[in-house]
C-alpha positions as CSV (number, residue, x, y, z in Angstrom):
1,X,16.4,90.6,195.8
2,X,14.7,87.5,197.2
3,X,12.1,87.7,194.8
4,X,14.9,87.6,191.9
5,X,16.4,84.6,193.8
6,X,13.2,83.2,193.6
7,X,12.5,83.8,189.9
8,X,15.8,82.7,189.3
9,X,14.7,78.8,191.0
10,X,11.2,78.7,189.5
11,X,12.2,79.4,186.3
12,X,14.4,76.7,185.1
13,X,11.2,74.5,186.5
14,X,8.7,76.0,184.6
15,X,11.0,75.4,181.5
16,X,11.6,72.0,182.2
17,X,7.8,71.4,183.0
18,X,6.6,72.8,179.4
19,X,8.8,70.1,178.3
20,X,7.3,67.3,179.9
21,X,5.2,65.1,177.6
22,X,1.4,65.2,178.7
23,X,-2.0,64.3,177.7
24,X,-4.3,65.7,174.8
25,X,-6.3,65.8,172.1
26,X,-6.2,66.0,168.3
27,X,-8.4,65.8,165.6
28,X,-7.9,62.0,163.4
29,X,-9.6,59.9,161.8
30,X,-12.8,61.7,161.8
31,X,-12.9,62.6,165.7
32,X,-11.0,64.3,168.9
33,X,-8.3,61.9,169.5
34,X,-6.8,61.5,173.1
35,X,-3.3,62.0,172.8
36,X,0.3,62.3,174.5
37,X,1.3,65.4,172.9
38,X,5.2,67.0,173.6
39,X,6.4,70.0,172.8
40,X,10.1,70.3,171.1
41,X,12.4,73.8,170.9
42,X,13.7,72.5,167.4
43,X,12.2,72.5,164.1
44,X,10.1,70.0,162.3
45,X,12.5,68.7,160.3
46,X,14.6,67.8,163.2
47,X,11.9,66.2,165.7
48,X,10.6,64.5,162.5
49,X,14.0,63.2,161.4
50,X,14.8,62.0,164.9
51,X,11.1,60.6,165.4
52,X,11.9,58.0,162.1
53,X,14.9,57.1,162.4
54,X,14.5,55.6,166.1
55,X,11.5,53.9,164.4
56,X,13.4,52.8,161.9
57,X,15.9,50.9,164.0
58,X,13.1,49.6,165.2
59,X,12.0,48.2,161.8
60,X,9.2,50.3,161.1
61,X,9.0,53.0,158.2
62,X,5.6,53.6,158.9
63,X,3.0,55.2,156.4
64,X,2.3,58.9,155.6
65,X,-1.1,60.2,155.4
66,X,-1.3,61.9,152.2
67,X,-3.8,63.2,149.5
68,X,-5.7,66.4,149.0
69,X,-8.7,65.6,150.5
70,X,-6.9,63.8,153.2
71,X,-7.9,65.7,156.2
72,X,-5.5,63.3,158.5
73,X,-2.6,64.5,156.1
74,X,0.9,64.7,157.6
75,X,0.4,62.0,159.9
76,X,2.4,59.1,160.2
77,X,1.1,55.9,160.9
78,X,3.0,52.9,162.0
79,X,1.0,49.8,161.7
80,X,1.1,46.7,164.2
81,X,4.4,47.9,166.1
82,X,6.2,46.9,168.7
83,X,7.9,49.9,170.9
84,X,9.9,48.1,173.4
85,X,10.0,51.3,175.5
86,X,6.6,51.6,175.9
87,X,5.0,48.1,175.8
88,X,5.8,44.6,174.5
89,X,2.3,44.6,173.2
90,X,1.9,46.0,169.5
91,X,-0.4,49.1,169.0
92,X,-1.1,51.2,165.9
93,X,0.9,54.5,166.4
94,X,-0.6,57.8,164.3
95,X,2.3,60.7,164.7
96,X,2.0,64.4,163.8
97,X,5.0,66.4,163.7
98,X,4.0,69.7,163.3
99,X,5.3,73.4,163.6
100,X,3.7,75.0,166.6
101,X,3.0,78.5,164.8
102,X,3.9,80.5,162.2
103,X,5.5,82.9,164.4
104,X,7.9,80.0,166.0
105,X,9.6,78.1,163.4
106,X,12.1,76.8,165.8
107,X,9.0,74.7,168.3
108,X,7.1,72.0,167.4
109,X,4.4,70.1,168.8
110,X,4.2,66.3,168.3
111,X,1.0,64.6,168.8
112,X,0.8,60.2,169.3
113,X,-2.3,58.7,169.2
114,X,-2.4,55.0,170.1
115,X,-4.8,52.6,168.2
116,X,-5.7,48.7,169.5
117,X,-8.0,47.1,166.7
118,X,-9.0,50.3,165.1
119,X,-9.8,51.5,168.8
120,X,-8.2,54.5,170.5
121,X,-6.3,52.8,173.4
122,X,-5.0,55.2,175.5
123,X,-7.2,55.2,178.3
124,X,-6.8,51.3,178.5
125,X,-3.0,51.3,178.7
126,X,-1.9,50.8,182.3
127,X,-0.5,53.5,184.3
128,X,2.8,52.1,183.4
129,X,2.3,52.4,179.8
130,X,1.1,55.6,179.9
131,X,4.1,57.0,181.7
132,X,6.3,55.0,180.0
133,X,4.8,56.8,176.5
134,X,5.4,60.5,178.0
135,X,9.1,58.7,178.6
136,X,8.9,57.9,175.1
137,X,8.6,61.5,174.1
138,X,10.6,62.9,176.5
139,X,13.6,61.1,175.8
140,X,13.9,61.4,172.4
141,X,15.1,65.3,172.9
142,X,19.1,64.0,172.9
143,X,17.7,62.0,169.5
144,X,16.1,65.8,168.2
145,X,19.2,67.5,169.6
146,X,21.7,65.2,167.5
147,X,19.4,65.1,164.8
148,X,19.0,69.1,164.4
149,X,23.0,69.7,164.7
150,X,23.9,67.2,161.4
151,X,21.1,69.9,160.0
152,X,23.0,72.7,161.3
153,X,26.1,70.9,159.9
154,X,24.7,70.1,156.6
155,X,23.6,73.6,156.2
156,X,26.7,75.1,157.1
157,X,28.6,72.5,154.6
158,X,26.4,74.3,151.8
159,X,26.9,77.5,152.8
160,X,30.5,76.6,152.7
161,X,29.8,75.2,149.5
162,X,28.3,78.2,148.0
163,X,31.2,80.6,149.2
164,X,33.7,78.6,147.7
165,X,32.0,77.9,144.6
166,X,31.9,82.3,144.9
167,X,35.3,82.5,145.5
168,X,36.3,80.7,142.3
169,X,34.2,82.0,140.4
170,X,35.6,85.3,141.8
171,X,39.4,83.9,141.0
172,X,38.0,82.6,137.6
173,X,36.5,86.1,136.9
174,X,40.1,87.9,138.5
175,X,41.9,85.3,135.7
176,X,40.8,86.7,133.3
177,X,41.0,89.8,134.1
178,X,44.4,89.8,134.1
179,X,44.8,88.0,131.3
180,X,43.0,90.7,129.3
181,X,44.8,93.5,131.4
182,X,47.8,91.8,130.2
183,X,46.6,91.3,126.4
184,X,45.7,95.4,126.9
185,X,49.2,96.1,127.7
186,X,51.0,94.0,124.7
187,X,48.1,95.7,122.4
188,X,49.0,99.2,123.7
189,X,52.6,98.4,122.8
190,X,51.6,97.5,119.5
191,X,49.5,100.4,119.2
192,X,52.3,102.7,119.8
193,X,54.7,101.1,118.0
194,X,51.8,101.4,115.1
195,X,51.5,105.3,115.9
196,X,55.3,105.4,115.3
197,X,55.2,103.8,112.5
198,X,52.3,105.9,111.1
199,X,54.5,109.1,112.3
200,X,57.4,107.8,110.1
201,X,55.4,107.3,106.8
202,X,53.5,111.0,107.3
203,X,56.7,112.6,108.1
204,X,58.2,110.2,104.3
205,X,55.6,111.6,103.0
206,X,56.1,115.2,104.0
207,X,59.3,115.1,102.7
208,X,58.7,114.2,99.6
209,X,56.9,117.7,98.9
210,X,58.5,120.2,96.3
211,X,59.8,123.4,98.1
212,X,58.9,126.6,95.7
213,X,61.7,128.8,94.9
C-alpha cells in the first residue's frame, strides 16, 4: 500500500518533468546544433499553429526551409527577432516542429536553435536567458492547448458537415422515393382501370360470336 501511495506522488512528477523544456541537439545547417528542445502531448499541427501565431503577434512570419535537397527542410526560421520573453536583444530563431514517432501521432518534439551573426548562441546567453527560453517553451502549452481544441472544433464542424450533407441527401433520396411510390400507386390505378377496360372489349367481343343451332 505505501508503495502505491508512493507511485501515486512520483508519478504526476515524472509527467510534469518530461514536460519541462531542456537542452539538446539537432542536426542544422550542416552540423549538431545545441538546442532547447520541448516535448508537446498534441499534434504538429497544433504546437505548430500555436508556435506562429504567438510569433505572429509578435510581427514575425518567419521563413520555411523548403526544397528537395534541402536537408534543413521543415524548419522555420525567424530572422533578426525580437522575443520579449526571452531577451530584448534580437537573435535568429531556427524552429522544428516535428512528430515525435510514427507510433505517436498525438506528441511532438520542438527543437529552437538560437543564431547571433550566423553563430550558434546558446552557450553565450546568460543564465537568465537560457531559463527564460525553456519558459518560452514551457508556456506556450495553454497557446498548444487552445490551439488544438479550435482543431478539434473545426473537425467536428466537418464531421457535422458531412452528416448533414448525408442526411439530406438521405431526405432528397426518401423524396423521391415517395414521389415514385406515389406515381406507382396512380399508375397501378390506371393499370387496373386499363385491365377493366381490356376485360370489357374481350368479353364485346365474345359476344359478338354466332351460337350454332
Amino acid at each position: 500500500m505505501r508503495k502505491l501511495i508512493l507511485l501515486t506522488i512520483f508519478l504526476p512528477i515524472s509527467f510534469l518533468l518530461k514536460a519541462q523544456a531542456h537542452e539538446g541537439t539537432i542536426e542544422y545547417n550542416k552540423g549538431k546544433q545545441a538546442c532547447i528542445v520541448m516535448e508537446y502531448n498534441y499534434p504538429p499541427e497544433a504546437v505548430e499553429n500555436a508556435m506562429r501565431a504567438k510569433l505572429l503577434k509578435l510581427g514575425y512570419g518567419g521563413k520555411e526551409e523548403k526544397g528537395m535537397f534541402n536537408k534543413d527542410k521543415g524548419f522555420r526560421v525567424y530572422k533578426e527577432t525580437t522575443v520579449g520573453e526571452i531577451s530584448a536583444n534580437k537573435y535568429d530563431y531556427a524552429i522544428n516542429i516535428e512528430r515525435k514517432s510514427h507510433k505517436e501521432a498525438d506528441e511532438t518534439i520542438v527543437s529552437l536553435v538560437i543564431f547571433k551573426d550566423d553563430a550558434n548562441a546558446l552557450s553565450k546567453l546568460s543564465s537568465e536567458e537560457l531559463e527564460k527560453v525553456k519558459s518560452f517553451l514551457n508556456n506556450l502549452l495553454p497557446e498548444v492547448e487552445a490551439s488544438n481544441l479550435e482543431i478539434l472544433i473545426g473537425a467536428q464542424i466537418l464531421s457535422l458537415e458531412k452528416a448533414d450533407k448525408k442526411l439530406k441527401t438521405l431526405q432528397d433520396e426518401n423524396k423521391k422515393l415517395q414521389e415514385a411510390l406515389e406515381k406507382n400507386i396512380k399508375d397501378q390505378e390506371l393499370q387496373k382501370k386499363e385491365i377493366e377496360n381490356q376485360n370489357k372489349s374481350l368479353d364485346a367481343l365474345k359476344g359478338r360470336r354466332k351460337t350454332s343451332a
